[in-house]
C-alpha positions in Angstrom: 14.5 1.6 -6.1 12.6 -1.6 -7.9 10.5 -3.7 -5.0 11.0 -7.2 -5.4 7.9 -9.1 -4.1 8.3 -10.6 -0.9 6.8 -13.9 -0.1 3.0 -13.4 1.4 1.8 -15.2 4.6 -1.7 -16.2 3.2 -2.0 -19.3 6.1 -1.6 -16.6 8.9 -4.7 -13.8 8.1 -6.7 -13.3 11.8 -10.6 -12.1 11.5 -9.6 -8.9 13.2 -6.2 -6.9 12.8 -5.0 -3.4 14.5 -5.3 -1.1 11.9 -2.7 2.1 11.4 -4.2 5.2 9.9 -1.5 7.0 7.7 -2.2 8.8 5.3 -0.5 8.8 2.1 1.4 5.8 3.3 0.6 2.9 0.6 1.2 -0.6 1.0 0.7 -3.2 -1.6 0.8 -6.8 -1.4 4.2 -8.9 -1.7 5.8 -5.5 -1.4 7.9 -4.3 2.0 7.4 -0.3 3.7 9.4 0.6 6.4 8.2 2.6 9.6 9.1 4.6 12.2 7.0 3.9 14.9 7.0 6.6 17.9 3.3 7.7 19.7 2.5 5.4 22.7 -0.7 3.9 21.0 1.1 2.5 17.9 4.2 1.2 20.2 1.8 -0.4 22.6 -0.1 -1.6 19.1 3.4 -2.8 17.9 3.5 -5.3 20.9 1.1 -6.8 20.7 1.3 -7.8 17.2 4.7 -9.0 17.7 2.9 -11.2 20.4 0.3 -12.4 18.4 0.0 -13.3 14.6 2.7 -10.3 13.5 -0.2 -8.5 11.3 -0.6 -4.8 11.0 -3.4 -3.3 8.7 -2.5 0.1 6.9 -5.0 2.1 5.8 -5.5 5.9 4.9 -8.0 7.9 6.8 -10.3 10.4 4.6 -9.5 13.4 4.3 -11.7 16.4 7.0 -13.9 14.1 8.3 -13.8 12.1 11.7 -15.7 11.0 14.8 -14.6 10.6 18.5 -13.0 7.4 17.7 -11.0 9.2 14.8 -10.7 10.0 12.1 -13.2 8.3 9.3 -10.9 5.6 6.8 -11.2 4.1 3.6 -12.9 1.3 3.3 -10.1 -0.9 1.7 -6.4 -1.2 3.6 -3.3 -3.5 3.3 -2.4 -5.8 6.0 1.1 -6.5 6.7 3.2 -8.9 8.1 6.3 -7.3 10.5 8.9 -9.0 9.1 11.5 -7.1 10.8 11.9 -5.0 14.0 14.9 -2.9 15.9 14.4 -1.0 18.9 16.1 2.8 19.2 17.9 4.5 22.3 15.1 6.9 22.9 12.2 4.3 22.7 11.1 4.4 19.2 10.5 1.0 17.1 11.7 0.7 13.5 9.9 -1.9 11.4 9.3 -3.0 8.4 5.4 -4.6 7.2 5.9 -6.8 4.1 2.1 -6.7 2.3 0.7 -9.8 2.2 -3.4 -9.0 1.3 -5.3 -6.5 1.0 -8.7 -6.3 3.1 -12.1 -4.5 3.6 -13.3 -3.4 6.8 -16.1 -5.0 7.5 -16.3 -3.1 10.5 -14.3 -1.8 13.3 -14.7 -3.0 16.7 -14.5 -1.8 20.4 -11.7 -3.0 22.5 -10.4 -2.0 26.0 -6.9 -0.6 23.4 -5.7 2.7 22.8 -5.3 1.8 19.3 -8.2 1.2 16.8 -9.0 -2.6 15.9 -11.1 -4.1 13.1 -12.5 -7.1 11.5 -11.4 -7.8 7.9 -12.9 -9.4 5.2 -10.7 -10.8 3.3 -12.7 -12.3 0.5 -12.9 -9.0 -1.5 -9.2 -9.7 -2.7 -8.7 -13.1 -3.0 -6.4 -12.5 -6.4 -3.7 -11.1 -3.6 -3.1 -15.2 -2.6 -2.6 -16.2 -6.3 -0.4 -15.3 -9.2 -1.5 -12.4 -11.1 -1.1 -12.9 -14.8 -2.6 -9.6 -16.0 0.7 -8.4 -15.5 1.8 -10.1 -18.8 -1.3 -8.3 -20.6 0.8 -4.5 -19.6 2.2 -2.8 -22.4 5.8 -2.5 -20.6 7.2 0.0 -23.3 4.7 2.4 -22.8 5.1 2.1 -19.0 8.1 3.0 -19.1 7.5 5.5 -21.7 4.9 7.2 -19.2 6.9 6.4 -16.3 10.1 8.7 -18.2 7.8 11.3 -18.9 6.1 11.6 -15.4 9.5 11.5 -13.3 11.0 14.5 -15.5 7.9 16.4 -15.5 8.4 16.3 -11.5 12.6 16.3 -11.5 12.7 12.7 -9.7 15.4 10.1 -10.9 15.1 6.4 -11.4 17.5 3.8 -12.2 16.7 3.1 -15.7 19.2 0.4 -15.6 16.9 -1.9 -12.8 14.0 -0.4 -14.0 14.2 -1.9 -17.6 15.3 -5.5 -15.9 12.3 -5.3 -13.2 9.0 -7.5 -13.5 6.4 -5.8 -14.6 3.9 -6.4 -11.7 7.0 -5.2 -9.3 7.7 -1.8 -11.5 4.5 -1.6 -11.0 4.5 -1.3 -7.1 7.2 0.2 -7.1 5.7 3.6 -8.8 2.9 3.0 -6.8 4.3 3.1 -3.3 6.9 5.4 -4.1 5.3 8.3 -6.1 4.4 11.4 -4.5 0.3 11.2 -5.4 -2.3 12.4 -3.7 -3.8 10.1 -0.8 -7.0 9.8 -3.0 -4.9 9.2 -5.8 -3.0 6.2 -3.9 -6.4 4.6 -2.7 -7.3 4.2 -6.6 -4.1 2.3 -7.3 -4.4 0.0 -3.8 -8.2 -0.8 -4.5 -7.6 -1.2 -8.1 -7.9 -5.3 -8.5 -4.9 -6.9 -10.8 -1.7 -5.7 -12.1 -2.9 -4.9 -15.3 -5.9 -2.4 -14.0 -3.0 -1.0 -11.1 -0.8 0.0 -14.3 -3.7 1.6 -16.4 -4.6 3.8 -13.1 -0.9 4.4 -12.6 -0.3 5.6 -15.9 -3.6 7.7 -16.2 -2.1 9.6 -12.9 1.6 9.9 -14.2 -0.2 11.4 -17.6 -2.5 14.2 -15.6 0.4 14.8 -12.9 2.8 15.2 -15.7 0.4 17.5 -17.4 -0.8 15.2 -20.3 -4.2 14.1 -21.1 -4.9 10.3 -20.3 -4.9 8.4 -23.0 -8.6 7.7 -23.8 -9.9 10.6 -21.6 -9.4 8.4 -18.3 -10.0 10.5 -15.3 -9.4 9.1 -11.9 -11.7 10.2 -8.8 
């Protein structure tokens, strides 16, 4: 499935957000990513962003290592806007963030909540509240080209059909979000800045996970 870019809520971006560790779970800006939303902390968390300015940061927590507050997170997450919510029988919440910046955590504060809170700085990404025009420097045929090779290499299916009609920067997110890569592997693509550097990291993965070698001898860390 091709995400089309959702409209982003730049005016509405508080100093501190609630922040959900997941790992492996990529949001990018202008894109949506639905969750399932079922431990006590991250319900209680859910209320009171519906009760305040709607915002949700995701970000993926590093792999082994932690502290007694949890474990230890990138330094670069997604913040979300819940755009919509649905309540289940058994007390589960299903919502869906739509990306609307990414963020750095300046640091993480301490608050009387059972779920972890943290000031953003939002400056690091200010291309997320403008158009991105390094999308139209992506060479879209060898996208796809890489994108073919990649998703038989790992027996996945795409619709070629929406793929070949899709924006660039929205094919783009797409892959990202909804590849299987590795959680270190999805932090380069979210903290890579424009369209046009997101597609060169994307393809350089689909080339090594597919078994190629990256074009130019690119290696991702």
């Amino acid at each position: 499935m091709i995400v089309e870019p959702k409209p982003r809520f730049q005016s509405q971006l508080p100093d501190a957000i609630p922040i959900f560790p997941l790992e492996g779970a990529l949001l990018m800006p202008g894109a949506q990513l639905p969750l399932n939303i079922f431990e006590p902390r991250y319900l209680r968390m859910v209320d009171d962003a519906l009760a305040g300015a709607r915002t949700i940061g995701m970000i993926q927590p590093r792999d082994g290592e932690g502290n007694d507050a949890g474990p230890m997170l990138y330094d670069v997450g997604c913040a979300g806007r819940i755009t919509s919510f649905a309540e289940t029988g058994d007390g589960r919440y299903l919502i869906t963030l739509t990306g609307v910046r990414r963020f750095r955590m300046a640091a993480e504060l301490t608050k009387d909540t059972p779920y972890r809170i943290a000031k953003a700085d939002w400056s690091a990404f200010e291309v997320d509240s403008r158009s991105d025009d390094t999308a139209d420097e992506v060479d879209r045929e060898l996208l796809l080209e890489v994108m073919r090779d990649y998703l038989d290499a790992e027996g996945l299916k795409a619709d070629w059909d929406a793929a070949a009609e899709a924006p660039v920067d929205a094919l783009v997110v797409s892959l990202a979000m909804g590849c299987p890569f590795a959680p270190n592997e999805k932090q380069a693509l979210l903290e890579a800045p424009t369209v046009a550097e997101q597609a060169e990291c994307l393809m350089a993965l689909m080339e090594m996970s597919g078994g190629d070698e990256p074009r130019g001898g690119q290696s991702v860390q």
